[in-house]
N, CA, C and O atoms as a printed pandas DataFrame, in Angstrom:
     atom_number atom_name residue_name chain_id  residue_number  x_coord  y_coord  z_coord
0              1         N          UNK        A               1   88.226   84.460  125.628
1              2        CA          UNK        A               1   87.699   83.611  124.571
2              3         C          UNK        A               1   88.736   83.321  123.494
3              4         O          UNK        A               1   89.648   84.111  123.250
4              5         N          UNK        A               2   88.553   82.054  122.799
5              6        CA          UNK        A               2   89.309   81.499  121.323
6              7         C          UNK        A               2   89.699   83.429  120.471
7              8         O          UNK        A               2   90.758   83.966  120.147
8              9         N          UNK        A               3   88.326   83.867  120.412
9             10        CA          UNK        A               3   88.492   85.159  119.550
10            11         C          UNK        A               3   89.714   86.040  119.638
11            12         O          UNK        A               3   90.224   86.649  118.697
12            13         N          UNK        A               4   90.089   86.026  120.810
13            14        CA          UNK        A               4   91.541   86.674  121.224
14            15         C          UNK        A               4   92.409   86.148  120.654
15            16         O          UNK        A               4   92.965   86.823  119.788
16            17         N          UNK        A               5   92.867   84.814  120.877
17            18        CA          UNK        A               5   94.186   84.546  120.198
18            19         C          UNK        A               5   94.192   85.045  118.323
19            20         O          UNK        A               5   95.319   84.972  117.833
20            21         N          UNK        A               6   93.437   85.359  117.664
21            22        CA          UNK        A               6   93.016   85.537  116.618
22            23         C          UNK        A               6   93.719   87.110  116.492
23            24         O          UNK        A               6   93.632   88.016  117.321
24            25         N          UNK        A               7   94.362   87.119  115.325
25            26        CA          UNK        A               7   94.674   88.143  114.704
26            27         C          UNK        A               7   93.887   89.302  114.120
27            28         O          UNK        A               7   94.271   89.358  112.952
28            29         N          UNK        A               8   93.026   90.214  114.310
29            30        CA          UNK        A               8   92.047   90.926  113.622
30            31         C          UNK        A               8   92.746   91.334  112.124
31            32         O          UNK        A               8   92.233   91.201  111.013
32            33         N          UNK        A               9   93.739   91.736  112.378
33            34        CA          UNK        A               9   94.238   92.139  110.246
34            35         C          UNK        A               9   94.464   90.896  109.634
35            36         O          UNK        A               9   93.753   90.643  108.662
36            37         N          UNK        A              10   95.348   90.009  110.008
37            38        CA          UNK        A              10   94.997   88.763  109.199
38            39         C          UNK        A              10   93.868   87.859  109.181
39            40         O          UNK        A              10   93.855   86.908  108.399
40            41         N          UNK        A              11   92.577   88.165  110.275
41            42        CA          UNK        A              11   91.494   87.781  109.550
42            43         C          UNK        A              11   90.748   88.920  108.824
43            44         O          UNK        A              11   89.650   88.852  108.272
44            45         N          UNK        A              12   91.211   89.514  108.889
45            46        CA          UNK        A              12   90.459   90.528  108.199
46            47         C          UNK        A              12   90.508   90.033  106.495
47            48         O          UNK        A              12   89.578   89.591  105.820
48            49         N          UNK        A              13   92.298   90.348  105.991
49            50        CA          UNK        A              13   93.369   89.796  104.810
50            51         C          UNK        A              13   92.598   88.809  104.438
51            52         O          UNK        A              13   92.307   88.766  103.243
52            53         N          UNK        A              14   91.853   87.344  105.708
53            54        CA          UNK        A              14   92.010   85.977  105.270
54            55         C          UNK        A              14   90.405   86.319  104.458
55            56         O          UNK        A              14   90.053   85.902  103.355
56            57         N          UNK        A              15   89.731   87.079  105.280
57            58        CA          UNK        A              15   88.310   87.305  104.731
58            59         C          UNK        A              15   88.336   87.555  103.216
59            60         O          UNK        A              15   87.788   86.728  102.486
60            61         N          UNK        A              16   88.966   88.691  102.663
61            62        CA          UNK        A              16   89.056   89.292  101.595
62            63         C          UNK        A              16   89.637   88.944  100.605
63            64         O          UNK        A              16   89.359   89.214   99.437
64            65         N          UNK        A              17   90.669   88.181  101.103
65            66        CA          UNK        A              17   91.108   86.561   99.916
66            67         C          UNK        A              17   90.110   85.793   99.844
67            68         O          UNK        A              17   89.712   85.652   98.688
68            69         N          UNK        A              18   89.502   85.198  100.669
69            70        CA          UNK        A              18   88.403   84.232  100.121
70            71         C          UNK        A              18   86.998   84.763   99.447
71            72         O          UNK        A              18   86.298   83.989   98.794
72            73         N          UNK        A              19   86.603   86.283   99.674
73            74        CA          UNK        A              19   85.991   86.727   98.550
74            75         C          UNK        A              19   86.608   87.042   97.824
75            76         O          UNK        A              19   86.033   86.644   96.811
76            77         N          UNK        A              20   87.793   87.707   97.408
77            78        CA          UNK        A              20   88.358   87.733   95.806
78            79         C          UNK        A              20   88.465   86.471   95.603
79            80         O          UNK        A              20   87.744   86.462   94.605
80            81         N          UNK        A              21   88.807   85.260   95.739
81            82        CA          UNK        A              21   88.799   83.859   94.866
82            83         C          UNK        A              21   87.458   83.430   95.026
83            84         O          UNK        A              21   87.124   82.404   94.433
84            85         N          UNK        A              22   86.449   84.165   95.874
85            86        CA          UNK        A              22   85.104   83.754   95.272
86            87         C          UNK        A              22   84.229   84.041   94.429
87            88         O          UNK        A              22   83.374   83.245   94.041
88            89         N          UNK        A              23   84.384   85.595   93.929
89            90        CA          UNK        A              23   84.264   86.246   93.321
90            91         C          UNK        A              23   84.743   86.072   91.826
91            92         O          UNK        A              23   84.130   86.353   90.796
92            93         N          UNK        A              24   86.032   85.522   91.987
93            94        CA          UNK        A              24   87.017   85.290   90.364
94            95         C          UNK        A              24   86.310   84.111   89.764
95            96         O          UNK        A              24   86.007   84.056   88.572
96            97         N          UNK        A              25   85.973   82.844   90.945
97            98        CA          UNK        A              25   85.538   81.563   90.416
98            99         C          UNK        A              25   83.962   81.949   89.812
99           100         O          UNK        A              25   83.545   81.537   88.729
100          101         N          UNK        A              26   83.022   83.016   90.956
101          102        CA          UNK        A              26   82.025   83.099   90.053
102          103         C          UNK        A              26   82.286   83.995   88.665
103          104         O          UNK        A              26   81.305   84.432   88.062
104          105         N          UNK        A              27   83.312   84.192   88.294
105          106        CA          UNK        A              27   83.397   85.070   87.260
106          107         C          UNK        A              27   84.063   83.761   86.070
107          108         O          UNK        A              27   83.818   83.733   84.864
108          109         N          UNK        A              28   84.438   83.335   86.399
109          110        CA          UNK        A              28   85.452   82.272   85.215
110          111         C          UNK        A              28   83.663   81.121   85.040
111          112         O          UNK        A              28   83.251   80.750   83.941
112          113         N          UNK        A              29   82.904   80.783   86.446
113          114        CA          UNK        A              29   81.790   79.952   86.032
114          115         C          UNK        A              29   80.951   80.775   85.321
115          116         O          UNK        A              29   80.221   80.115   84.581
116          117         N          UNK        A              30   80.771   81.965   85.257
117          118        CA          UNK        A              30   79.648   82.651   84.791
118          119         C          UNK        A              30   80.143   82.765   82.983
119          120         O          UNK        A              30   79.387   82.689   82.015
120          121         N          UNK        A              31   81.575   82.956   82.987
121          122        CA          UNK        A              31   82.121   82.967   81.496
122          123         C          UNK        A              31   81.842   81.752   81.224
123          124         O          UNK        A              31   80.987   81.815   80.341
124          125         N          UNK        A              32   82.125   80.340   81.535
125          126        CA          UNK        A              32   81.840   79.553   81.516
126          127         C          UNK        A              32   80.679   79.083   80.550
127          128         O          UNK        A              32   80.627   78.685   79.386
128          129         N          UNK        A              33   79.781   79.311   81.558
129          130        CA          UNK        A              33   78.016   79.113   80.795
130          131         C          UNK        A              33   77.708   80.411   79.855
131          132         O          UNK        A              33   76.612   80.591   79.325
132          133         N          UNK        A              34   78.639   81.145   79.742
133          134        CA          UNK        A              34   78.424   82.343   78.518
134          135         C          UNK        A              34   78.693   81.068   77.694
135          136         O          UNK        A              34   77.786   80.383   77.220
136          137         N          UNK        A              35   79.938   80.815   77.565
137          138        CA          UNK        A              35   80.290   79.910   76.738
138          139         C          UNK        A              35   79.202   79.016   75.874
139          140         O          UNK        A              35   78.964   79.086   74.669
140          141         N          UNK        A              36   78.653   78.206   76.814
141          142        CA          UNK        A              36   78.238   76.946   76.504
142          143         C          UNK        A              36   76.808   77.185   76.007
143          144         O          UNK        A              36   76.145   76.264   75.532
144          145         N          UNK        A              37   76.361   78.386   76.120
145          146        CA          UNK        A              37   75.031   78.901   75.821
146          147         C          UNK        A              37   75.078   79.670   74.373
147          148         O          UNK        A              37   74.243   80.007   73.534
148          149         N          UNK        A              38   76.521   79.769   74.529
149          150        CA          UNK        A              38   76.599   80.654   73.331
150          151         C          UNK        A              38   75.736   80.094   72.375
151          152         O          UNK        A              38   75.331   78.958   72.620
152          153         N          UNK        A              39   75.228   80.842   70.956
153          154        CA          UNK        A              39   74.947   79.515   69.735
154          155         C          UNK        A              39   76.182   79.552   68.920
155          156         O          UNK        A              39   76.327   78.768   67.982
């Protein structure tokens, strides 16, 4: 299968980069609407 040619540690790496930059963006949007809610 496709799955073989696939690297298991660099998808592993690719996984865990795209939750840390998903994670950061919900953190900068969540400051965000702190922001804008602020009074």
């Amino acid at each position: 299968g496709w799955l073989r040619k696939l690297d298991p540690g660099y998808d592993v790496m690719q996984t865990l980069q795209t939750l840390l930059l998903r994670a950061d963006w919900a953190k900068d949007l969540s400051y965000t609407i702190d922001g804008l809610m602020a009074p």
